[in-house]
C-alpha positions, 0 to 999 in steps of 0.5 A: 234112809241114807246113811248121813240121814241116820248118823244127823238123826241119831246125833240128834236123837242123842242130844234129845235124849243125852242132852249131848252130841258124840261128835260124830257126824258124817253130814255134809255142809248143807248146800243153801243160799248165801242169804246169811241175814235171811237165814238168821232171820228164819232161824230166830224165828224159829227159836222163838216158836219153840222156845217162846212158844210164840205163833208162827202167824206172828211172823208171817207178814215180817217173813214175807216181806224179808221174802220179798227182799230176798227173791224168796218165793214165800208161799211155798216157804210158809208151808215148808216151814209150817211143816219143819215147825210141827215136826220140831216141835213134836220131835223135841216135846214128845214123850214118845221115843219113836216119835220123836225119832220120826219127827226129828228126821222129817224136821232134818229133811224139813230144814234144808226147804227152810234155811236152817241149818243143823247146826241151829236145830241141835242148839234149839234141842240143847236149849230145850233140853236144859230149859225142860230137863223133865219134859213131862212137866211142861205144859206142851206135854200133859202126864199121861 
């Protein structure tokens, strides 16, 4: 694992954990098209499956038409975001530390395929965090 990778992952892990962010990220900007409304477009989105526990399939004929738009091969973002959702989810609603440490750098990795920028995932774990301060009592995560 890159160094970068380890400094985004354990600033994220530190929110999930904290619910804050030490400041310091040694990650550069990450190199994604200039389509800002697509971006906030698939950013909304994804906020609203994790948040709102809405279903991704209630998007799929919006995404591809704002794919369409965009020259944006949707099939392949389908499965890249299908992955990068599962991933964030488990990253932010699993009670387990090594799962989410895993998670959360799989949905990083995930992100760059998917027009999210880091900067949205760490504002959807902050929200998370303060929306479900005691995870294990929200329904996504039964008491063992």
């Amino acid at each position: 694992m890159s160094v970068n990778r380890i400094n985004r992952f354990e600033n994220l892990l530190d929110i999930q954990i904290n619910g804050s962010h030490n400041g310091n990220t040694n990650v550069a900007p990450k190199e994604l098209p200039k389509l800002e409304g697509f971006r906030g477009f698939v950013e909304a989105m994804v906020e609203d499956v994790i948040i709102e526990d809405k279903p991704f399939d209630s998007y799929k004929d919006e995404l591809k038409k704002q794919c369409e738009i965009e020259g944006v091969e949707y099939n392949d973002l389908e499965c890249d975001l299908e992955d990068f959702l599962e991933n964030l989810n488990m990253g932010i609603k699993s009670p387990d530390g090594l799962a989410i440490a895993m998670a959360m750098a799989f949905a990083l990795e995930d992100a760059k395929k998917c027009y999210v920028r880091e900067e949205k995932i760490e504002e959807i774990v902050g929200i998370w965090n303060k929306r479900y301060p005691n995870q294990e009592y929200h329904p996504h995560n039964p008491i063992p």
